[in-house]
C-alpha positions in Angstrom: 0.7 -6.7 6.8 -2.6 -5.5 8.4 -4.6 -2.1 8.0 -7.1 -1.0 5.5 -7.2 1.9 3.3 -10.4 4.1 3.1 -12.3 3.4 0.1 -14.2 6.6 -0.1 -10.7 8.4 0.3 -9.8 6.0 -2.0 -12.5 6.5 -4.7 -11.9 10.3 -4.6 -8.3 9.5 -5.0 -9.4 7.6 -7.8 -11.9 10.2 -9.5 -8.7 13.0 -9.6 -6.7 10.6 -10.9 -4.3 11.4 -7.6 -1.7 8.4 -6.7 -2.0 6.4 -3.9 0.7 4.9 -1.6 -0.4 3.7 1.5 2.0 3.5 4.5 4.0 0.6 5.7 4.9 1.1 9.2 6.6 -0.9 12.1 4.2 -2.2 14.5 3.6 0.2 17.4 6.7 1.6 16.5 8.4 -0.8 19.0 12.4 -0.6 18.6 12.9 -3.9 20.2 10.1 -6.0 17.7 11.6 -3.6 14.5 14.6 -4.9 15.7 14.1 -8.5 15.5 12.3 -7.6 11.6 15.2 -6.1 10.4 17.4 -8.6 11.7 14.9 -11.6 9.7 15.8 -12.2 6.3 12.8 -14.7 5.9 10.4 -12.6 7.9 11.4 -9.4 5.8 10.9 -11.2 2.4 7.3 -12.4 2.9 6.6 -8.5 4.1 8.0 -7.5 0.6 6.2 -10.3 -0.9 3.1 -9.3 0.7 3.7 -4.9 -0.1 4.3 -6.3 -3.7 0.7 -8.4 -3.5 -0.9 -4.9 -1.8 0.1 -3.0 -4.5 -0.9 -5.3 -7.3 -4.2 -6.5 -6.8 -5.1 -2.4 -5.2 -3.7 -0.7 -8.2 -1.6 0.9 -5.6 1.6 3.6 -7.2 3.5 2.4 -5.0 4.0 2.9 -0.8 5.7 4.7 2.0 8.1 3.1 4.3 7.1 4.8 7.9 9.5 3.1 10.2 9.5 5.4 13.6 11.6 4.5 16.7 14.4 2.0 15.3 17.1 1.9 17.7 20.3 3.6 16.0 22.2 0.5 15.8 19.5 -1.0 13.1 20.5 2.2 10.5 22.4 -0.2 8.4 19.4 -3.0 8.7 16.9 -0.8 7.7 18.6 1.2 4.6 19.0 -2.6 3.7 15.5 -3.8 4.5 14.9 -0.2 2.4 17.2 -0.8 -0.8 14.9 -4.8 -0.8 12.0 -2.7 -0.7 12.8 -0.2 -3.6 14.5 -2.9 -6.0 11.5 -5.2 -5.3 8.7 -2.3 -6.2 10.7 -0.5 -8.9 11.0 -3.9 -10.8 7.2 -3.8 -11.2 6.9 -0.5 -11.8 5.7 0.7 -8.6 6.7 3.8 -6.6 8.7 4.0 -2.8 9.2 6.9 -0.5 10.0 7.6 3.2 9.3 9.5 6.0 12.4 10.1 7.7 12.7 12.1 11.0 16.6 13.4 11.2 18.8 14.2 13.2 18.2 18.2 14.5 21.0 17.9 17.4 23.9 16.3 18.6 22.5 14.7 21.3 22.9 10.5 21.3 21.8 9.5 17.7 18.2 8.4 18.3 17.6 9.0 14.8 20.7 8.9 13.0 19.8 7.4 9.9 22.2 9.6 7.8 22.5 6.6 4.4 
């Protein structure tokens, strides 16, 4: 994981007692290097291990999954990576969401994460 989270955004945050949960997204939003994430078992539990650690020692609530551009044929790969996430987070305590783009046509499923 890399990034940083603004610690005056954070502080007001903070100060009206509003949760934070930062995003996690997919580097560049590449479909070809998401694909060889989702497709890691190994590489996919040190990135929980390491959400897990973010939210811990940050007093995060939790974090948003952002994953943009997956090919179509990773759907079941991610709603796995997903459910790892979620079990992983909710055992400690902490929150998960999503930000999901669906599917508006029925044009070739670009986005057709319908799990």
């Amino acid at each position: 994981l890399y990034g940083d989270v603004n610690p005056q955004m954070t502080a007001i945050a903070r100060a009206q007692q509003i949760k934070i949960l930062p995003l996690v997204g997919n580097a560049g939003f590449d479909p070809d290097l998401t694909h060889v994430f989702l497709t890691n078992p190994g590489a996919q539990q040190r990135a929980i291990a390491s959400i897990l650690q973010l939210c811990q020692q940050n007093q995060y609530a939790g974090v948003q999954i952002d994953f943009e551009g997956i090919h179509f044929t990773d759907r079941d790969a991610f709603t796995r990576f997903y459910q790892n996430v979620a079990d992983t987070l909710h055992q400690h305590h902490f929150m998960v969401a999503i930000a999901l783009i669906p599917q508006l046509t029925n044009a070739p499923p670009a986005t057709d994460y319908l799990k």
